[in-house]
BABAVEX-656840 format. One line per 3 residues: number of its first residue (from 1); their letters; for each residue x, y, z of C-alpha. Coordinates in Angstrom, 1 decimal. Each point is the difference from the previous one (the first is absolute). Layout:
REM residues N
NUM	a	X:Y:Z | ...
REM end
This chain:
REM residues 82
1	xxx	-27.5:-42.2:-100.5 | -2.7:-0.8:-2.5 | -3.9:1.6:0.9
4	xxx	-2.4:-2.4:0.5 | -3.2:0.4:-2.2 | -2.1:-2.0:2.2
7	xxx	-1.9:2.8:0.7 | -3.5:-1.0:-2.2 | 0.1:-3.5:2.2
10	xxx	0.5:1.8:2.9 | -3.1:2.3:-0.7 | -2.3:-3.4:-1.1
13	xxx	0.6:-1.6:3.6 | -0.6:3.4:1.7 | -3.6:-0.4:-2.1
16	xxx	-0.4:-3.8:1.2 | 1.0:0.4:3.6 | -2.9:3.0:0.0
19	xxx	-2.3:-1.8:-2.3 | 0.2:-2.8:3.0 | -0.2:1.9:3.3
22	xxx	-3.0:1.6:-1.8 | -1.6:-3.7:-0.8 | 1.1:-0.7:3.8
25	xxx	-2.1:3.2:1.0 | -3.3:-0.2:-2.1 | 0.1:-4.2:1.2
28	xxx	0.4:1.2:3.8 | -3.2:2.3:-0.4 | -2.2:-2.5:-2.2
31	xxx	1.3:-2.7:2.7 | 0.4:1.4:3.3 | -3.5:0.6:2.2
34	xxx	1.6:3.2:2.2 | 3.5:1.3:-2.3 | 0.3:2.4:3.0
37	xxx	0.1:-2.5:2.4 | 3.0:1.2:1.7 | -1.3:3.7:0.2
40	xxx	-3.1:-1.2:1.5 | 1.8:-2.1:2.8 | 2.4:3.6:0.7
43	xxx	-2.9:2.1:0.2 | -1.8:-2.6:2.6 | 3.1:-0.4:2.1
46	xxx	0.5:3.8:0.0 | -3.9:0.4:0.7 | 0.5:-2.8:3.1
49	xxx	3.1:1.8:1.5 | -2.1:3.3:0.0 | -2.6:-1.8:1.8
52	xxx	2.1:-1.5:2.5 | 2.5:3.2:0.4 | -3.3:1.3:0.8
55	xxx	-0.6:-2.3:2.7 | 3.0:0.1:1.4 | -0.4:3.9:0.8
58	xxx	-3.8:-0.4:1.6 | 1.4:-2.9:2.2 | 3.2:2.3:1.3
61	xxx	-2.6:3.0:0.2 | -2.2:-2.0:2.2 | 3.0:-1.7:2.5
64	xxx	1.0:3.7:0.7 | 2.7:0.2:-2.4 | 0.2:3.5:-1.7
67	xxx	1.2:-1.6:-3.3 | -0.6:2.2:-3.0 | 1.0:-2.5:-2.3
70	xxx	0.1:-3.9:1.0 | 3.7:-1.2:0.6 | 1.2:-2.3:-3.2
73	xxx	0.0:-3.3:1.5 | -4.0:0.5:1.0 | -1.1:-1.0:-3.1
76	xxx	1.8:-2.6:-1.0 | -0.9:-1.6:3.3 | -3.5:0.4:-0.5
79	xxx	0.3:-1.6:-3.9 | 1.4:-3.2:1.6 | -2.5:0.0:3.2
82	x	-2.9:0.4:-2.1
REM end
């Protein structure tokens, strides 16, 4: 079987397709208000379930529970009470 010798095409659209996710990239930051938008929301969720983990183990301290750590379904109970 005969070698292709595609191989200069090939290399141009491996040039365009990063030429355009670049493009994509610098329009997101020149665009976008918060480009870490979704890091932000992770490290307030993460920053919430500390608090009411928290919570959780001063409440099962103070009904006379000797809980060292809060049992797992605590704090998800208190994230849909509150």
């Amino acid at each position: 079987m005969k070698e292709p010798h595609n191989y200069r095409a090939v290399g141009w659209s491996m040039v365009a397709v990063a030429g355009s996710l670049a493009a994509i990239g610098l329009l997101l930051l020149a665009l976008h208000d918060d480009p870490f938008f979704s890091d932000n929301m992770m490290n307030e969720k993460t920053k919430q379930f500390e608090e009411m983990k928290s919570k959780t183990a001063e409440i099962g301290n103070s009904t006379g529970d000797k809980l060292s750590e809060p049992k797992p379904g605590m704090a998800i109970l208190f994230v849909y009470l509150k």
